[in-house]
N, C-alpha and C positions, 0 to 999 in steps of 0.2 A: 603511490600504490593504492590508497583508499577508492583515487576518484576512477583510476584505469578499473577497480571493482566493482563499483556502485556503477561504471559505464557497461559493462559483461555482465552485472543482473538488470541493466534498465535493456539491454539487448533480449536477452531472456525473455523477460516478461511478457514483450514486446510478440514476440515470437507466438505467442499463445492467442495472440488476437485473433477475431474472426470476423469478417463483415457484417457490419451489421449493428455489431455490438453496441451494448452501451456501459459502458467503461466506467469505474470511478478509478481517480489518481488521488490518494493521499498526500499531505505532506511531506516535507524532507527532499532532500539529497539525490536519494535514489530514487525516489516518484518522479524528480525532473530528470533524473537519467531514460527513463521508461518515455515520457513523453518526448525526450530527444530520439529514441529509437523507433518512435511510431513510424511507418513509410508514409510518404505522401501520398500514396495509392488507398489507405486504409479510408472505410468510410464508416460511421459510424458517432456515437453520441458521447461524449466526457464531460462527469461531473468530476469537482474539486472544491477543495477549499485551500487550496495552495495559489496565492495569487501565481507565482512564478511560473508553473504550469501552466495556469491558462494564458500568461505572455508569450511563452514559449510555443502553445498550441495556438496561439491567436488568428496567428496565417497559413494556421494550415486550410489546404484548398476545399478539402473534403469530411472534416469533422464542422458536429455541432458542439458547441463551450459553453456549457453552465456554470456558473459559480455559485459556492456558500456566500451566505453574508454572516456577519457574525462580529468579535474582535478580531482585532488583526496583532497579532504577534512580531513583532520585526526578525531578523534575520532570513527564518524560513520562510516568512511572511505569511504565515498558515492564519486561516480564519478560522474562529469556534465562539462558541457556548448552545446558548438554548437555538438560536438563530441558525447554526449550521448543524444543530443536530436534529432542528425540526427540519430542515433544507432534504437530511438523509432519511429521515425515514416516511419521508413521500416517495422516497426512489426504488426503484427495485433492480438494481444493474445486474448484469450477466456476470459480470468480474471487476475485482478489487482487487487492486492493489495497494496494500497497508506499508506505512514506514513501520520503524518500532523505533523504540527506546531502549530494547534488551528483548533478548529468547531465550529462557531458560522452560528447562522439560520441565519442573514443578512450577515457576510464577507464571510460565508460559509468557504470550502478548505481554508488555509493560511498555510504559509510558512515561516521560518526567511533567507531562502537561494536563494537569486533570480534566480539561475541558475537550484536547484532541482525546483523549483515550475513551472521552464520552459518547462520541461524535464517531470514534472507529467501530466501538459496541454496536453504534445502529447501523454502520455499515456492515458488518459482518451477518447481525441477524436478518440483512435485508436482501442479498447478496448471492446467488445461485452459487458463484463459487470466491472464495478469496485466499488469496496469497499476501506471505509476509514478502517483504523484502528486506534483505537484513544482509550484511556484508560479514566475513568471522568478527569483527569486532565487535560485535553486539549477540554473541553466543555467549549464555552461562551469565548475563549481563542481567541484574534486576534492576530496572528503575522504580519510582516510586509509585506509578499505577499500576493495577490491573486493567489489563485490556480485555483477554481473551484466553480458557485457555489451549493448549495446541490441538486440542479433539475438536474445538470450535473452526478450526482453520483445515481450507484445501490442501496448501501445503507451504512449502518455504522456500524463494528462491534465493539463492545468495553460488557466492564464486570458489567456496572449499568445501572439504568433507565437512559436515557439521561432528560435534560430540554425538555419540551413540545414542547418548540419555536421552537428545534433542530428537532425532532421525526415532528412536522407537517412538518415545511419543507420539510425534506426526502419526507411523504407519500404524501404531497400534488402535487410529481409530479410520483407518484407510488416509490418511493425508501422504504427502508425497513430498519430497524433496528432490527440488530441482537443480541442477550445477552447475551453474556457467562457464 
């Protein structure tokens, strides 16, 4: 059930591309579901600090693949600290897409990884527009960072109604959620 959702917002997101772009993919799950739904047709530019991403985008015919340097985390194999957070704030990308660790309408953005949630900070203040990606199981969910909070964010794509508390927050400073 998680991954058939995390694959319907990496569809989503996907959706929002526009040629040209230049992309950042965040860590996690659902950031590799986003880059599994890129078309081969898309052309444009993606930074990461998710190795997995950029194996995943490797061959594709028509993107450029940047990567953070940074540590490397095992599982999601995300890369961070000063190293990918100085990587993000030379970039200025059209769109972001953020993992989280939880969305709640008061902690907003969190994080369980203090160095990725350092790293999202510069991606969002850097960022014309960004989106969380979040599946319902990470609604109402605090992790131990702050990221961001939802006034700071375009909007939220994820695969059910979110809680209300969530959806005002977003629109009460124009952000938008999206449904897949």
């Amino acid at each position: 059930m998680a991954s058939e959702a995390k694959e319907r917002i990496g569809k989503a997101a996907a959706l929002l591309l526009e040629p040209g772009q230049f992309v950042v993919l965040d860590v996690g799950t659902t950031a590799l579901s986003v880059a599994r739904a890129i078309p081969s047709d898309f052309r444009g530019t993606v930074a990461t600090n998710s190795l997995l991403v950029a194996i995943e985008l490797s061959n594709h015919p028509n993107l450029v693949v940047h990567v953070a340097g940074g540590r490397l985390r095992g599982g999601d194999m995300a890369l961070s600290n000063s190293n990918a957070q100085n990587f993000f704030r030379d970039l200025h990308p059209d769109i972001a897409f953020l993992g989280s660790g939880g969305i709640d309408a008061e902690a907003g953005l969190t994080d369980y990884y203090l160095e990725e949630a350092a790293a999202r900070k510069v991606i969002i203040q850097n960022s014309a527009v960004s989106y969380v990606l979040a599946d319902s199981s990470k609604f109402g969910r605090v992790a131990r960072h702050r990221v961001a909070g939802l006034q700071e964010l375009t909007g939220l794509i994820t695969e059910s109604e979110p809680p209300a508390t969530i959806r005002e927050a977003l629109e009460k400073s124009g952000g938008v959620t999206i449904i897949a």
